[in-house]
Structures are given as structure tokens and as C-alpha cells.
N, C-alpha and C positions, 0 to 999 in steps of 0.2 A: 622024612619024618620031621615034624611041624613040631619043635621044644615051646615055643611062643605061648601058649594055654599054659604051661607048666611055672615059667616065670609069672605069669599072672596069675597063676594061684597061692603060688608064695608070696608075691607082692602083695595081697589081699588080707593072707595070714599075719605079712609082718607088720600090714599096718594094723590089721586087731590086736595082735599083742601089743604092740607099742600103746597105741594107744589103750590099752589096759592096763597096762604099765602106768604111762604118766594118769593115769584117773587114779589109781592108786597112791603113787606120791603125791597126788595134790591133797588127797584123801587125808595121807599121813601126818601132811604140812600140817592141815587144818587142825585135827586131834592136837600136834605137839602144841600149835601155839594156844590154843582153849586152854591145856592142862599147864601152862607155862601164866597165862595171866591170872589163872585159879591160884597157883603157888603162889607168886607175885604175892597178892591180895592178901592169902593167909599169911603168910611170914610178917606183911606192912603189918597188921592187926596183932600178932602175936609179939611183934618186937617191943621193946619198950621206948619210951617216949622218951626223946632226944631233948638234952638242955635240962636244967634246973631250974628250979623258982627265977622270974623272969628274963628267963630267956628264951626265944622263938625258934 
């Protein structure tokens, strides 16, 4: 009985999962930091302006 087919079909499986896997975290990566420099930007804009009459 020849098992050698059998590991290589799991080894095929786990590289499709894996690799669906990290597509997915890179996927996630991307979304957080867009939704992270959109924050950023609103908060800059909604805060208030730093310093008094002439100061920078």
C-alpha cells in the first residue's frame, strides 16, 4: 500500500488553505490601515487648533 498520493494531497490542501489564509490577513492588513489613516484625518480636522494668537 502506496500512502505517498495521500500526503500529497494534503500537502496541496494545506498549501490552499494557507495560502487563503495569508490572502485574507493581507486583505485585513489593508482594510485596518485605510480605516486607520481615514480616522487619523478626521480627528486632525475635528480637533482644535493648537497655540493662541501668534503662535505656530
Amino acid at each position: 500500500m502506496n500512502v505517498a498520493p495521500g500526503f500529497g494531497i494534503l500537502a496541496v490542501l494545506y498549501v490552499v488553505v494557507m495560502a487563503a489564509l495569508i490572502g485574507l490577513a493581507i486583505y485585513v492588513l489593508i482594510l485596518v490601515i485605510a480605516f486607520l489613516r481615514l480616522r487619523i484625518a478626521e480627528l486632525k480636522r475635528t480637533a482644535p487648533p493648537r497655540g493662541g494668537p501668534g503662535r505656530q
